[in-house]
C-alpha positions in Angstrom: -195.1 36.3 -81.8 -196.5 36.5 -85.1 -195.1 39.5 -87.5 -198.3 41.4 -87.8 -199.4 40.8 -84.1 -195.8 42.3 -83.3 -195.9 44.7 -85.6 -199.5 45.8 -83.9 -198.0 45.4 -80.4 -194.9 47.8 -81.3 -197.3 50.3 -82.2 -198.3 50.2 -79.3 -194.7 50.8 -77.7 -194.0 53.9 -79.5 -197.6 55.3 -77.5 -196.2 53.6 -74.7 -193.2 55.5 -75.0 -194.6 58.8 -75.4 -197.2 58.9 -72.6 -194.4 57.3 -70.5 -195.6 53.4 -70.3 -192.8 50.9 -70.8 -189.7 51.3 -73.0 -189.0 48.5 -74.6 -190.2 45.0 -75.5 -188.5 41.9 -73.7 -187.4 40.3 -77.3 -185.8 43.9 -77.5 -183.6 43.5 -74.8 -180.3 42.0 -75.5 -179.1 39.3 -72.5 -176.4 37.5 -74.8 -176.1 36.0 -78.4 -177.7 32.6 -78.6 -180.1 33.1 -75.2 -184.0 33.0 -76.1 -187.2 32.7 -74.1 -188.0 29.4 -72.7 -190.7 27.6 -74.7 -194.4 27.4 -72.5 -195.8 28.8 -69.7 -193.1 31.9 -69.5 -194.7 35.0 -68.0 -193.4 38.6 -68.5 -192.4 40.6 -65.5 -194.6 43.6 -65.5 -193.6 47.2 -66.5 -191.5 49.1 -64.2 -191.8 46.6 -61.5 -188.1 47.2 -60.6 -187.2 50.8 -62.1 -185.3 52.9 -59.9 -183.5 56.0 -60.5 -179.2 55.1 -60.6 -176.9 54.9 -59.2 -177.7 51.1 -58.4 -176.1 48.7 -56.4 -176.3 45.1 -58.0 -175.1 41.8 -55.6 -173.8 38.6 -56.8 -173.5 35.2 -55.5 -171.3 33.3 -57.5 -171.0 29.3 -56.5 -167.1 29.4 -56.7 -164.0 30.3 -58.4 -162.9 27.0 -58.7 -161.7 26.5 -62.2 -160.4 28.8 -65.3 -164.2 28.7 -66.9 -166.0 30.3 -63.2 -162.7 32.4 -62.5 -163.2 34.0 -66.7 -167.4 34.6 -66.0 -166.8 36.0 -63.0 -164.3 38.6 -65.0 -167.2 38.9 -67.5 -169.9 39.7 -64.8 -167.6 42.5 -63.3 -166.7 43.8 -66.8 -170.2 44.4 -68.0 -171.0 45.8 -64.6 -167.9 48.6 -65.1 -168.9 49.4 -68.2 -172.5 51.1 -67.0 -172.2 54.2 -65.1 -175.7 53.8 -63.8 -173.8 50.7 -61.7 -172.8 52.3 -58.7 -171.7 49.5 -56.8 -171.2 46.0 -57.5 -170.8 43.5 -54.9 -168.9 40.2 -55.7 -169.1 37.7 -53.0 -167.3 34.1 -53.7 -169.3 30.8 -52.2 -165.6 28.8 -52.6 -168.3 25.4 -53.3 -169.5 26.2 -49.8 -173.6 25.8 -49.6 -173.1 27.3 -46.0 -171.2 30.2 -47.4 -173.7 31.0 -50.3 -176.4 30.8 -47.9 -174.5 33.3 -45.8 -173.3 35.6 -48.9 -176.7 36.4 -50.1 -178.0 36.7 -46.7 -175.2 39.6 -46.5 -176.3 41.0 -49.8 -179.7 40.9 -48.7 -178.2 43.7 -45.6 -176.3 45.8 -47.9 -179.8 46.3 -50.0 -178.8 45.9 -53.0 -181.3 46.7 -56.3 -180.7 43.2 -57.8 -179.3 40.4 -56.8 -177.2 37.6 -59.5 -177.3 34.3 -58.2 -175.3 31.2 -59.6 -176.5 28.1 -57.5 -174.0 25.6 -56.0 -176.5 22.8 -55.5 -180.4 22.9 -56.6 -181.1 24.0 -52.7 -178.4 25.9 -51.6 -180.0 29.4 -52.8 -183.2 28.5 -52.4 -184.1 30.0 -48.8 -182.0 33.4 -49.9 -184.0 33.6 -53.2 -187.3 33.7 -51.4 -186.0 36.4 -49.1 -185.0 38.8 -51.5 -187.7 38.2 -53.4 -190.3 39.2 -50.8 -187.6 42.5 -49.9 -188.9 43.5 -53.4 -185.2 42.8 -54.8 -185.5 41.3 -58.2 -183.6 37.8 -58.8 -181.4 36.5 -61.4 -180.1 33.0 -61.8 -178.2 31.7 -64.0 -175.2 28.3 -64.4 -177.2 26.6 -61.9 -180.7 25.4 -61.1 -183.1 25.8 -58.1 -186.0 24.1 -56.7 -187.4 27.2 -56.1 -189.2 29.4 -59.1 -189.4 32.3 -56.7 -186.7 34.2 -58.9 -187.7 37.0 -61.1 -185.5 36.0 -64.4 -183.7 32.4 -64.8 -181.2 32.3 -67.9 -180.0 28.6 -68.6 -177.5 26.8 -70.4 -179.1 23.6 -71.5 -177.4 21.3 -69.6 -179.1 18.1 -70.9 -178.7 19.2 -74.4 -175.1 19.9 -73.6 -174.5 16.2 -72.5 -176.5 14.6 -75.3 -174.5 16.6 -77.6 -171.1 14.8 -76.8 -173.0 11.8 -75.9 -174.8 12.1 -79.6 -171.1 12.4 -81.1 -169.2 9.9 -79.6 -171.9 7.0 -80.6 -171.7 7.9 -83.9 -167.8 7.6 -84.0 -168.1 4.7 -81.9 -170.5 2.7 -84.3 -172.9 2.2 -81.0 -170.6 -0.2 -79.4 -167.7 0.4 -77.1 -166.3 1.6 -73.8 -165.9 5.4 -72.7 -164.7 6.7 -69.7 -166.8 9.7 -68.3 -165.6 12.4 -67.0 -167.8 14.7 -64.5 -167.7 17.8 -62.8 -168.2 19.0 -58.9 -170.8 16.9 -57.4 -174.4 18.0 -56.6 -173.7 20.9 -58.6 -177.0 21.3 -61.5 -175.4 21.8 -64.5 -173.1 18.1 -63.7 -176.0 16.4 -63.2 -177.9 17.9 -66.0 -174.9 17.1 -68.3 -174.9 13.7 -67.0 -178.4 13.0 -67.8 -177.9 14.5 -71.9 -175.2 11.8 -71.8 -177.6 8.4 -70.5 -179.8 9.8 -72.5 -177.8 10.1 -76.0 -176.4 6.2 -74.9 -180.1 4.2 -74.2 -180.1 1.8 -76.8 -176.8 1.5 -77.5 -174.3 -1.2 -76.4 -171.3 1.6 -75.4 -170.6 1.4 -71.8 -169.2 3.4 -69.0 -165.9 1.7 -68.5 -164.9 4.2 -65.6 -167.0 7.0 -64.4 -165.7 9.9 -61.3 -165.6 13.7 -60.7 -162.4 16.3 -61.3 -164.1 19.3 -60.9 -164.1 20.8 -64.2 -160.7 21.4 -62.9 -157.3 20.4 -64.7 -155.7 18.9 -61.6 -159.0 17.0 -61.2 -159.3 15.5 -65.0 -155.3 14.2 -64.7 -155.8 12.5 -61.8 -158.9 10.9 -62.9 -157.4 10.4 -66.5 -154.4 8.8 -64.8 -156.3 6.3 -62.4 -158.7 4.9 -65.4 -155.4 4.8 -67.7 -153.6 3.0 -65.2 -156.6 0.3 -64.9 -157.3 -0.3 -67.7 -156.1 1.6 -70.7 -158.6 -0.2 -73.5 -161.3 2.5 -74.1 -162.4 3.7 -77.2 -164.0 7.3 -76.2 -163.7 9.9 -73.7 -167.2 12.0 -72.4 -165.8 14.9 -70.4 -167.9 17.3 -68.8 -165.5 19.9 -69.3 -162.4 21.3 -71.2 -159.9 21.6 -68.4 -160.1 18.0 -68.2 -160.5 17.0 -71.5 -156.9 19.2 -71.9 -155.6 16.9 -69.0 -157.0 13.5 -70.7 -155.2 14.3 -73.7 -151.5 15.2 -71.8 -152.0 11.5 -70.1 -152.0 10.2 -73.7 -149.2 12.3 -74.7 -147.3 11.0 -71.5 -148.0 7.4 -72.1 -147.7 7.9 -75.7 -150.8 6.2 -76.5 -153.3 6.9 -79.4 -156.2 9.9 -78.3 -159.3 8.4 -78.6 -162.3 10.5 -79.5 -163.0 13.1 -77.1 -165.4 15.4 -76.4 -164.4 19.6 -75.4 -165.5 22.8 -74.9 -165.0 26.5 -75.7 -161.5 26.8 -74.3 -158.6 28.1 -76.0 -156.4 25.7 -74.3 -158.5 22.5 -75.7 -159.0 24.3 -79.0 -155.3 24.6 -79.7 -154.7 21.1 -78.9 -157.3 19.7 -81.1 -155.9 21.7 -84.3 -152.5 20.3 -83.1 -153.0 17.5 -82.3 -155.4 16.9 -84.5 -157.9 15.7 -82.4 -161.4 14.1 -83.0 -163.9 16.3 -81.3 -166.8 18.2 -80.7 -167.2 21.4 -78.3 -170.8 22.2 -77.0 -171.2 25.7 -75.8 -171.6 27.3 -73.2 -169.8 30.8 -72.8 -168.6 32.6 -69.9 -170.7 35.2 -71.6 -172.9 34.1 -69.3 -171.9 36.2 -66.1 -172.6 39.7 -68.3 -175.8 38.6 -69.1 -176.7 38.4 -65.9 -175.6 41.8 -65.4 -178.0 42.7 -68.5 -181.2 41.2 -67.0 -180.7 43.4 -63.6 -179.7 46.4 -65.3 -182.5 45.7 -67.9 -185.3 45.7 -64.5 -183.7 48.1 -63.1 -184.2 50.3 -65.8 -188.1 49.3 -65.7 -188.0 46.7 -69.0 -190.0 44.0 -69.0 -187.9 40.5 -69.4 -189.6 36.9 -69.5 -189.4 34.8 -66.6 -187.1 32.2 -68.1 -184.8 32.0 -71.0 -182.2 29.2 -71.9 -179.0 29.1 -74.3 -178.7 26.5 -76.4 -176.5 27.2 -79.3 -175.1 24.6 -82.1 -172.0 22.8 -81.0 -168.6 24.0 -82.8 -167.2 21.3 -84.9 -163.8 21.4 -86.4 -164.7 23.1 -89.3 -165.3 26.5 -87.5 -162.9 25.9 -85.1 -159.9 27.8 -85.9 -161.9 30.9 -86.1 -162.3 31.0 -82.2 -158.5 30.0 -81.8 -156.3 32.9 -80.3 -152.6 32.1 -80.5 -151.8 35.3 -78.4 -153.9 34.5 -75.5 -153.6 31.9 -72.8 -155.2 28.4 -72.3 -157.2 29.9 -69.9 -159.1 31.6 -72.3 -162.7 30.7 -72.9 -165.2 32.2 -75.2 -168.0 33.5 -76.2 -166.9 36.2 -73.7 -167.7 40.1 -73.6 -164.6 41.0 -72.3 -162.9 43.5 -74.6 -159.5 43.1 -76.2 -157.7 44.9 -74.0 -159.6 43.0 -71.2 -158.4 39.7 -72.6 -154.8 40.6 -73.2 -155.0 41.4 -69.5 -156.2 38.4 -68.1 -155.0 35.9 -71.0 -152.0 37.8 -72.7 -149.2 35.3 -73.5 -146.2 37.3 -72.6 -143.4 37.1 -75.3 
């Protein structure tokens, strides 16, 4: 929006706001630091579609708490949700990486009519069918970490997965010269934001000559990168750069170095504490997209922000600069756990909590 046109339109708010229209703008309402309106076609939803007097009751169906990342935005969701007091109730319910279960867990949110409903998609499908439903109950939709093949949803907030991918896949051409092997790293199969991640990587590699020397899942888990890192080590140990999906396994790549006392190749991270120390220690040479457990309170934002009759625009994405190891020490915290991630809204005391190292 132009600044004059804006300036015109927020006119109009403050007349809006005194003969009781809308109260606030959608670029007004804060979701999370880095999130922005998609580019395009990207409708607004329309004042006071979804306002209703608190105390509200807000659902979410989260894919599964099957790593240290989903376990910390699942902690961040519940956070921002106890820290409104218009937030009566807020109902958690945990998919485990079960489509059936998801299917099942919004279809029991759906019964407990809740105000809103936060969705986080196993597979593109597996929401879909719920999505509608609530949709045409009149309970407004939020998805976020995790696509759909539906647009029925009222509000869709999006890491950019492909840019994510291309990112790492971007760095570890240039510190391979273009040529080479890598082993690739992904996360839980079928799930969006793996394959999304997958397809920034072939992308950042056409027209190279670097090739996938061994390619599986782990999960975005720890246990799941050692094993992996272990097999491809154990085959064949000549690679010259590591493309993993996520930092728990990046963490577990770089402990099968240690164990085999082998030189770390270049490797690709992530936001974690854990991976962050390790790459100041052992002085590492990386790159850590973004992509912030954050995202489970913004979720919270967008529901609250509809339920409190703002307008928000259909769909927004989050794709912030990678960090590189200039800025990196700045997000180190010695006092907290490996488990940490960030950019998170949990407070201090929240953190020490959770990720306190206990001395």
């Amino acid at each position: 929006m132009q600044p004059l046109a804006k300036m015109a339109c927020r006119a109009v708010l403050a007349a809006c706001v005194l003969f009781g229209g809308p109260a606030a703008f959608a670029e007004d309402v804060h979701l999370m630091n880095g999130v922005v309106p998609r580019e395009g076609d990207n409708p607004l939803t329309k004042p006071d579609a979804f306002k209703k007097a608190p105390p509200w009751k807000i659902g979410m169906s989260h894919f599964g708490l099957s790593n240290t990342w989903t376990i910390q935005m699942a902690h961040d969701a519940e956070a921002e949700a106890a820290r409104n007091p218009s937030i009566g109730q807020f109902l958690f319910r945990n998919a485990d990486l079960s489509q059936t279960k998801q299917v099942a867990d919004i279809e029991d949110l759906i019964a407990q009519h809740v105000d809103a409903l936060i969705v986080t998609p196993l597979t593109p499908t597996s929401a879909d069918a719920g999505i509608r439903k609530a949709v045409a109950a009149g309970i407004p939709v939020i998805v976020h970490t995790g696509l759909t093949e539906t647009d029925a949803y009222t509000v869709d907030l999006q890491g950019g997965g492909v840019y994510f991918g291309k990112v790492m896949g971007d760095f570890l051409v240039r510190q391979l010269g273009g040529k080479g092997s890598i082993w690739v790293l992904r996360g839980v199969p079928s799930h969006p934001e793996d394959i999304n991640r997958y397809k920034g990587l072939v992308e950042a590699l056409k027209g190279t000559d670097i090739k996938i020397a061994a390619e599986d899942y782990g999960n975005w888990e720890y246990d799941g990168g050692k094993k992996l890192c272990e097999t491809f080590y154990l085959n064949n140990p000549d690679v010259q750069g590591i493309w993993s999906s996520g930092a728990d396994m990046a963490r577990a790549c770089v402990d099968v170095f240690e164990q085999y006392g082998a030189k770390i190749p270049p490797i690709t991270g992530e936001g974690n504490n854990g991976f962050f120390k390790l790459w100041r220690d052992k002085d590492l040479t990386s790159i850590a997209p973004e992509y912030g457990p954050e995202q489970g309170a913004a979720g919270v934002r967008a529901a609250v922000a509809l339920l409190e009759g703002k307008q928000l625009y259909k769909r927004y994405v989050y794709n912030p600069e990678p960090i590189t190891v200039d800025k990196r020490n700045q997000y180190i915290r010695d006092d907290l756990s490996d488990a940490y991630w960030f950019p998170t809204a949990l407070s201090d005391e929240k953190k020490q909590e959770y990720y306190g190292v206990k001395k």
